[in-house]
Every structure is written in C-alpha cells, then in structure tokens.
C-alpha positions as CSV (number, residue, x, y, z in Angstrom):
1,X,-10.9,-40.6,-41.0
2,X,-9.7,-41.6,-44.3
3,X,-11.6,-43.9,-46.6
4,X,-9.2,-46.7,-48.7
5,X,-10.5,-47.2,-52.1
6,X,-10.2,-51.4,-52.2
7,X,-9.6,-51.6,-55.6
8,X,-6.5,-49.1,-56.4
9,X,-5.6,-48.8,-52.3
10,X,-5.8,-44.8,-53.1
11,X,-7.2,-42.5,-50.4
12,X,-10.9,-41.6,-52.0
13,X,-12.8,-38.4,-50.6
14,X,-15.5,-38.5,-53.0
15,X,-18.8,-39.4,-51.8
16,X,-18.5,-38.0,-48.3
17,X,-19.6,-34.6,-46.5
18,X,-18.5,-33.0,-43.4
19,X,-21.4,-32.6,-41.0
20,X,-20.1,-30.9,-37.5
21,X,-16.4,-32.5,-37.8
22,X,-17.5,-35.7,-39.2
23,X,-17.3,-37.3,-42.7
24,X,-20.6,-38.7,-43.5
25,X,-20.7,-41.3,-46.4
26,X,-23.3,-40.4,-48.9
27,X,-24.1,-43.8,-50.7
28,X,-24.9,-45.0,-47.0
29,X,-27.3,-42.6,-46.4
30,X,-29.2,-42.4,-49.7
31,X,-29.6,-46.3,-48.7
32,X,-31.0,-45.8,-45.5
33,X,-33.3,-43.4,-46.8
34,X,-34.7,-45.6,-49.5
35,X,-34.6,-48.4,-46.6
36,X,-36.7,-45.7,-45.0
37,X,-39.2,-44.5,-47.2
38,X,-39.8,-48.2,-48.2
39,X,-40.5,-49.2,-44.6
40,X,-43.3,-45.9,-44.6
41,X,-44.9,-47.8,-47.8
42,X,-45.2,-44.4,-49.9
43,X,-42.6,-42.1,-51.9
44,X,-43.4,-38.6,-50.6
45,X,-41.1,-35.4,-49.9
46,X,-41.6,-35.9,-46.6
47,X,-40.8,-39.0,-46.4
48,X,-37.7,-38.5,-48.6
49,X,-36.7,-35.8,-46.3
50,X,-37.2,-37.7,-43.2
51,X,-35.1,-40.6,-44.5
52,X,-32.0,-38.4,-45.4
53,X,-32.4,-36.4,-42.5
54,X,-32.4,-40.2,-40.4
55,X,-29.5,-41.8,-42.5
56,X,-27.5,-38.0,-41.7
57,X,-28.5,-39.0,-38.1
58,X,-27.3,-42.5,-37.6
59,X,-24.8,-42.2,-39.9
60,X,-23.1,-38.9,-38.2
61,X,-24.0,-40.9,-34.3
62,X,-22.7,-44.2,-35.5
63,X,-20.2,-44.1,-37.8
64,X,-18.6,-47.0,-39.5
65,X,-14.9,-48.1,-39.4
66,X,-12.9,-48.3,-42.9
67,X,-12.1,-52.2,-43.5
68,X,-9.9,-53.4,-46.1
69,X,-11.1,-56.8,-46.7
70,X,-8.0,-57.6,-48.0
71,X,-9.1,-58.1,-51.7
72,X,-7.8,-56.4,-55.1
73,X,-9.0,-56.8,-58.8
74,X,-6.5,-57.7,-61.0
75,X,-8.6,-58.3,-64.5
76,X,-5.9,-60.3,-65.9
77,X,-5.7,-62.6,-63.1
78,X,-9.7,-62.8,-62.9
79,X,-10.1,-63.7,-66.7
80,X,-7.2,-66.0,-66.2
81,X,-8.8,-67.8,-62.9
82,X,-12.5,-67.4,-64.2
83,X,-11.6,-69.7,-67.5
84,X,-9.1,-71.9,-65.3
85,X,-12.6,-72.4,-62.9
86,X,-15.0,-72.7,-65.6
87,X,-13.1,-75.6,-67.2
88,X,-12.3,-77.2,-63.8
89,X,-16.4,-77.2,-63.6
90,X,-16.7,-79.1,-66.7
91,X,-14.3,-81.8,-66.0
92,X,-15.2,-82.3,-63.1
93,X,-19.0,-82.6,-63.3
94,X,-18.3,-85.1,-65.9
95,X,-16.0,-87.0,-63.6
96,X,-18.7,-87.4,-60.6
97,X,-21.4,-87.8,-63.4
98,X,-18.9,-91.2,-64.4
99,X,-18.5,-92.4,-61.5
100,X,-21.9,-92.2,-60.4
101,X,-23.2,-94.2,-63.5
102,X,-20.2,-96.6,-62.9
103,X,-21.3,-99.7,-60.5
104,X,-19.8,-100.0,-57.1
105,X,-18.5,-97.4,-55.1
106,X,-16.4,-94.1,-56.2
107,X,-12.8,-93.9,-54.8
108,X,-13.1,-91.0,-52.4
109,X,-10.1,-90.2,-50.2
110,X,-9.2,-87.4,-47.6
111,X,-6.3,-85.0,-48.2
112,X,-4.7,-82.5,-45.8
113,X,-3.6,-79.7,-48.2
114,X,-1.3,-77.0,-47.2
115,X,-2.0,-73.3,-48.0
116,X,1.2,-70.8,-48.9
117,X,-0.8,-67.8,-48.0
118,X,-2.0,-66.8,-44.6
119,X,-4.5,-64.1,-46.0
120,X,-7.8,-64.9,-45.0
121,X,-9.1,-63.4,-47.9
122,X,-7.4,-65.4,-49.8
123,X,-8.3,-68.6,-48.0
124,X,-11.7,-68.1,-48.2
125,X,-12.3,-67.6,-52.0
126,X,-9.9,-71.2,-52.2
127,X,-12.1,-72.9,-49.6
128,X,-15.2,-71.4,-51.7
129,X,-13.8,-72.7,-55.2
130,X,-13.1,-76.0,-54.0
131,X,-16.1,-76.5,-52.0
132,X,-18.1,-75.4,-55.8
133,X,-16.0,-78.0,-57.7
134,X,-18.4,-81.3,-58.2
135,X,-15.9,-84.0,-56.4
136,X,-14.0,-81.7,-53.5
137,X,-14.9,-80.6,-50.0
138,X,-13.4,-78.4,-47.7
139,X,-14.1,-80.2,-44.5
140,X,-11.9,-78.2,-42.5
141,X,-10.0,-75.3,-42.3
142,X,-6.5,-75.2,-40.1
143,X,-4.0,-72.4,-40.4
144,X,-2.6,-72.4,-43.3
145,X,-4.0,-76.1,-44.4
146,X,-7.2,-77.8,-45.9
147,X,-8.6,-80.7,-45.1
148,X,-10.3,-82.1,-48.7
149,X,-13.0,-85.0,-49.1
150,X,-12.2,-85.4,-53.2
151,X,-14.3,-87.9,-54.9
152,X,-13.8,-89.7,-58.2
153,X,-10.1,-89.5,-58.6
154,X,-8.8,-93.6,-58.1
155,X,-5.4,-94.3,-57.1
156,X,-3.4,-92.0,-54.5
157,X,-4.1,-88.8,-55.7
158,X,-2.8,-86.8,-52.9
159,X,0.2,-85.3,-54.2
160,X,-1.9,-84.6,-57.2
161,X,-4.6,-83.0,-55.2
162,X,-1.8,-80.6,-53.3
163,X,-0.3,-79.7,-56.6
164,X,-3.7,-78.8,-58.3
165,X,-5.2,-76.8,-55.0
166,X,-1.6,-75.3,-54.7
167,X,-2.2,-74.2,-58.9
168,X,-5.7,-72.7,-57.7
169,X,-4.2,-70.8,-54.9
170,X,-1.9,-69.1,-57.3
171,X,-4.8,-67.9,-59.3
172,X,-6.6,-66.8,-56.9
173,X,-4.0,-64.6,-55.3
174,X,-3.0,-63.4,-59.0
175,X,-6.8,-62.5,-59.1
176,X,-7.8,-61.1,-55.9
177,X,-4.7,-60.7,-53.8
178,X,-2.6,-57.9,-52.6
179,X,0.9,-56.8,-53.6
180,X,1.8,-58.9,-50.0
181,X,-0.3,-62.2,-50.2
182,X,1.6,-62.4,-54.0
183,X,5.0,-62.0,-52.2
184,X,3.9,-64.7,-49.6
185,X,3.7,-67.1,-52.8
186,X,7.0,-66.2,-54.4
C-alpha cells in the first residue's frame, strides 16, 4: 500500500521496508521500541532488540491504514492566518477585559453562522479558533453551520459576526486546506 505524503500529496516510500510482502513503517517501530524499552525500565541490547523485533511484529500483524486528514501547509496562508489570529487575540481580550470592568451586564447574543466548506478539517480548526478567541463560543456544530455565543459586541452584530467568521474561514482554508476545500470557497 502506498503512503500519501500530507504535506505535498506525493507518494513517499522513504521510511518503510518490506518484511514478507508487507511495507513496514520504520518511525513506527523505532517508537514502539523506545515505548518498549521504557516499559522494561533499562536501555540494554537486549532490550533494544526485543523492542524492534516487537514493533517488526505488531507492526507487520497489524498494520495501519494511510489517512489523509485532509490538511495541507501553505506557509503564506499560515503566516497570513497566524498574524490575522494573534491580533484577533488582542482585541478581543481587551474587549471582554472592558466589559467585564464595565457595570451591568455584557451584551451577549447567539448567532447561527453558516460555513462555505464542508471539509471537516477545515471546520474543526474554525470551530477551534473561535472557541480560543476571548468573547466567542462554538456551542454547536450543524453541517455546514455554527452556532456562536459572542460576548461583548452591543448592538446586532450578527451580520457582522457572519462576515468576520466567514473572513476566518477563508484563512483558514488558504492556510490548511486542499486544492478542493479552496475551490468550495471560490
């Protein structure tokens, strides 16, 4: 079986030997060796041995599927989203921070946001950076929608809310996503 590497989508062979037919990935056995030879509480040749010769084992008996987690780097798009989430951090920390200094109660409202994509992927890392934000929470998660608790923003802010989580999905898809979540958005 062929291995995807998830960053370029290329077919990678490195790292692997053929044991009997099989393709055996070497990082996963030099980690269940160390896994073993710190479960025997001393580094020894033996116990070196015996831990490659058990990750050969269960790693040749059991093998692993190849999953595509449906993620790719593109460093433009990360530096782009990473500055993009770093001031979104500040202003919104000093937001809650007013608001909870200020007398009387926040303005707080509840906002179903749609999502463009229908990765999962992609959903996730929008759920995760709203959910980090100081002032949003993903309360729930529908196909291809959010529902948002978002704190501090008085007035009705939902269009406004939509319009900024829709900005974040962009980012996030020209950060992490593949050549087909970025057609989904065009």
């Amino acid at each position: 079986m062929r291995r995807r590497d998830l960053t370029t989508g290329r077919i990678s062979r490195r790292f692997f030997v053929r044991i009997f037919g099989r393709r055996v990935p070497l990082p996963l056995v030099a980690w269940l060796a160390l896994v073993w030879v710190t479960l025997w509480g001393e580094v020894s040749a033996g116990n070196v041995l015996g831990g490659v010769a058990a990750g050969l084992v269960v790693t040749w008996l059991l093998p692993l599927p190849v999953l595509d987690p449906g993620i790719r780097i593109h460093p433009a798009g990360l530096v782009r989203f990473l500055l993009w989430f770093g001031w979104d951090m500040v202003t919104s920390t000093a937001r809650v921070v007013f608001w909870v200094a200020h007398p009387g109660r926040p303005p707080a409202q509840f906002v179903l946001v749609p999502l463009r994509t229908s990765s999962e992927a992609m959903t996730v890392i929008v759920m995760v950076a709203l959910s980090t934000v100081p002032g949003s929470l993903v309360l729930e998660a529908y196909p291809r929608a959010l529902m948002l608790h978002v704190l501090g923003r008085p007035g009705d802010v939902a269009d406004a809310v939509r319009a900024d989580v829709a900005a974040l999905e962009a980012r996030v898809v020209a950060a992490f996503g593949t050549r087909r979540d970025r057609k989904e958005l065009e």
